[in-house]
FINURO-771047 format. One line per 2 residues: number of its first residue (from 0); their letters; for each residue x, y, z of C-alpha. Coordinates in nm, 3 decimals. Layout:
# FINURO-771047
NUM) A) X Y Z ~ ...
# end
This chain:
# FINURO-771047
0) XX) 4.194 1.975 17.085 ~ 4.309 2.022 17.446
2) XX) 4.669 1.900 17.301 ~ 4.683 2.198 17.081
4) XX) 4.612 2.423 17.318 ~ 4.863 2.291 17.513
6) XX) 5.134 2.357 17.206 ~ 5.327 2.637 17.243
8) XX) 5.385 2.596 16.842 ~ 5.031 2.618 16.757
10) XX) 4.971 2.929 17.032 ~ 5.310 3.102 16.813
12) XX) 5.145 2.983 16.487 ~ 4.801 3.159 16.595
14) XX) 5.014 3.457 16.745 ~ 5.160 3.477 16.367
16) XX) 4.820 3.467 16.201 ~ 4.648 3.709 16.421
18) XX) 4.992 3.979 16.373 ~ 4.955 3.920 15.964
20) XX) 4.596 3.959 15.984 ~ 4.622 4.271 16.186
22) XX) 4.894 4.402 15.902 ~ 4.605 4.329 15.611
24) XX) 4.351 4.456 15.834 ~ 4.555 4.809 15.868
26) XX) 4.662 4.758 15.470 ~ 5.032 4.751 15.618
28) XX) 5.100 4.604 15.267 ~ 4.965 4.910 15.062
30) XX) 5.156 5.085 15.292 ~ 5.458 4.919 15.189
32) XX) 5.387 4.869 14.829 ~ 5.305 5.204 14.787
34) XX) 5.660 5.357 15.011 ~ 5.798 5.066 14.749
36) XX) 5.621 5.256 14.469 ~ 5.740 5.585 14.589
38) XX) 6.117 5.445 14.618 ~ 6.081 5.288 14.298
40) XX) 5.934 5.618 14.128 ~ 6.254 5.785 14.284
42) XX) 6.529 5.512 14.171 ~ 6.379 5.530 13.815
44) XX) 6.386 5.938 13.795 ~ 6.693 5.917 13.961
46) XX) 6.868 5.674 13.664 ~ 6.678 5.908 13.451
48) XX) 6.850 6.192 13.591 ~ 7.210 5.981 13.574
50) XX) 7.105 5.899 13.199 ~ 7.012 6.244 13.097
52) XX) 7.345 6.396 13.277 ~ 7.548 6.123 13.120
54) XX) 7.465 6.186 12.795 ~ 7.484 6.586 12.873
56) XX) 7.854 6.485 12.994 ~ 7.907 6.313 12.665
58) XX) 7.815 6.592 12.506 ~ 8.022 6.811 12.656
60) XX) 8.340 6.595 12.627 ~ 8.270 6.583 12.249
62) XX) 8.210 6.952 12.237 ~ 8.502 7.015 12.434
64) XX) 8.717 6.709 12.195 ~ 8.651 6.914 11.913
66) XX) 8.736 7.263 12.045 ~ 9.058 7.105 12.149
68) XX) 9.126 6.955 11.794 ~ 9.001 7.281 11.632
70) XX) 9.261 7.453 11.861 ~ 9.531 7.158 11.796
72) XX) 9.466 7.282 11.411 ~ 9.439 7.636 11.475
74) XX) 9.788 7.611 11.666 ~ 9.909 7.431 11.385
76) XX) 9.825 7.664 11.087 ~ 9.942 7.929 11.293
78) XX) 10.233 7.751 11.348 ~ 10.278 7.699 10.974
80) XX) 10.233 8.057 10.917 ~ 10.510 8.170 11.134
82) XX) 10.710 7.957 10.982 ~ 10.627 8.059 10.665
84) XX) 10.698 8.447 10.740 ~ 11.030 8.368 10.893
86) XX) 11.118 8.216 10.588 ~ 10.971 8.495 10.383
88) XX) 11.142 8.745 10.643 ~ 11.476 8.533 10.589
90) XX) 11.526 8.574 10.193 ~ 11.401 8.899 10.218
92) XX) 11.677 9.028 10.460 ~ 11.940 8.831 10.224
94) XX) 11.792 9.008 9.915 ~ 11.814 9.354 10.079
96) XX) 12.146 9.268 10.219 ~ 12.300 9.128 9.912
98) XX) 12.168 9.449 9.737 ~ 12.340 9.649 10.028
100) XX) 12.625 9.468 9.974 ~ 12.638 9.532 9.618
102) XX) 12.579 9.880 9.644 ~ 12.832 9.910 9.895
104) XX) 13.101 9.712 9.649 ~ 12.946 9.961 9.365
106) XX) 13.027 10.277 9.574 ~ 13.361 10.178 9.663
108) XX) 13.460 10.098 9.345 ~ 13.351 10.434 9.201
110) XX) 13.552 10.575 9.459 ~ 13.811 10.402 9.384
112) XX) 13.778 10.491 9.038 ~ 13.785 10.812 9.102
114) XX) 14.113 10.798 9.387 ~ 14.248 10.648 9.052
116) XX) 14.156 10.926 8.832 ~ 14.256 11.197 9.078
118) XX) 14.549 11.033 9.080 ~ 14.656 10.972 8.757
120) XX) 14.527 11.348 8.694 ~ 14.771 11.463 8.958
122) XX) 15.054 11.251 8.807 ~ 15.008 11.405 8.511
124) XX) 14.981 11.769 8.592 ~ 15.296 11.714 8.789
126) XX) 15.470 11.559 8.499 ~ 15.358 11.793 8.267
128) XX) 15.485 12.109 8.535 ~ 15.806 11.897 8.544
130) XX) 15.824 11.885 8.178 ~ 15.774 12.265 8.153
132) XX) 15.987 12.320 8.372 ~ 16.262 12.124 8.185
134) XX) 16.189 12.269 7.868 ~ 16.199 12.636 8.015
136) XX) 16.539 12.537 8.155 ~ 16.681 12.384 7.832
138) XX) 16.562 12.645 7.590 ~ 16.670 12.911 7.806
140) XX) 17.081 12.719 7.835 ~ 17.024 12.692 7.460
142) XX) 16.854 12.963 7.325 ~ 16.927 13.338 7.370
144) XX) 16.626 13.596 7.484 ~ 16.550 13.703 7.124
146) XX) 16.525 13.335 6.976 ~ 16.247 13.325 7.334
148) XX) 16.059 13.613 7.215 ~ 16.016 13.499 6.847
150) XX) 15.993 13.163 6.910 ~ 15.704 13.207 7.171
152) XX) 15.517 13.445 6.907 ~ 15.532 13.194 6.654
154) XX) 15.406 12.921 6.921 ~ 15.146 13.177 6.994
156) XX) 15.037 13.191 6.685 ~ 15.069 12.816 6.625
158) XX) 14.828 12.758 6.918 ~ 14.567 13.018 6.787
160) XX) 14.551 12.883 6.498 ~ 14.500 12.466 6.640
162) XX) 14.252 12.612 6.892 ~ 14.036 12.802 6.662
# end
């Protein structure tokens, strides 16, 4: 026995024994355990947390995914829409041009028409004036003043009787 008290290993081994027995004696360990408990409790409600605000996250992202393809559509019809009253916009200005267009033509030929008929009126007023004027001239050379005065009675009476 002297020989192991004379070993420093056994006096380090006893020094060992006596420090864990102090720790049990104190309940170092349920000390420990429980600060393990505690850190354990906190790690777990802590994932929890992580869990619960991933899935809130996913959430989101999917709520905000289909706002952004309801938008994507909603753009789209809109879109579609514009399109489609440009179009309708687009024959509707031809139509009321080509009716423009064609009351435009319409209006100038009827003024044409009528240029024309003015015309032709005026052409004919000054032939017949000519014409009167030629026959004045040639019955008056050819005819004396008595022959005018009978003559125009009887064409007087000529024209009475064709008007009435």
């Amino acid at each position: 026995m002297t020989y192991l008290l004379q070993d420093t290993s056994f006096w380090a081994m006893l020094g060992v024994i006596i420090f864990f027995g102090i720790l049990v004696w104190v309940k170092v360990p349920g000390i420990i355990a429980k600060h393990l408990d505690t850190r354990a409790e906190k790690i777990r409600s802590d994932l929890d947390d992580a869990r619960r605000m991933r899935e809130e996250a996913q959430e989101l992202l999917a709520s905000f995914q289909r706002k952004q393809r309801e938008a994507e559509a909603e753009a789209e019809a809109i879109i579609e829409q514009a399109k489609s009253d440009a179009k309708h916009l687009r024959e509707a200005a031809r139509t009321e041009l080509a009716t423009r267009l064609e009351r435009r033509t319409a209006l100038a030929e009827q003024r044409i028409a009528q240029a024309e008929a003015h015309a032709v009126a005026e052409v004919k007023a000054l032939a017949a004036d000519l014409a009167i004027d030629a026959a004045v001239r040639l019955i008056a050379e050819h005819t004396k003043k008595a022959d005018h005065t009978s003559r125009l009675k009887a064409d007087l009476t000529d024209l009475e009787t064709k008007l009435n």
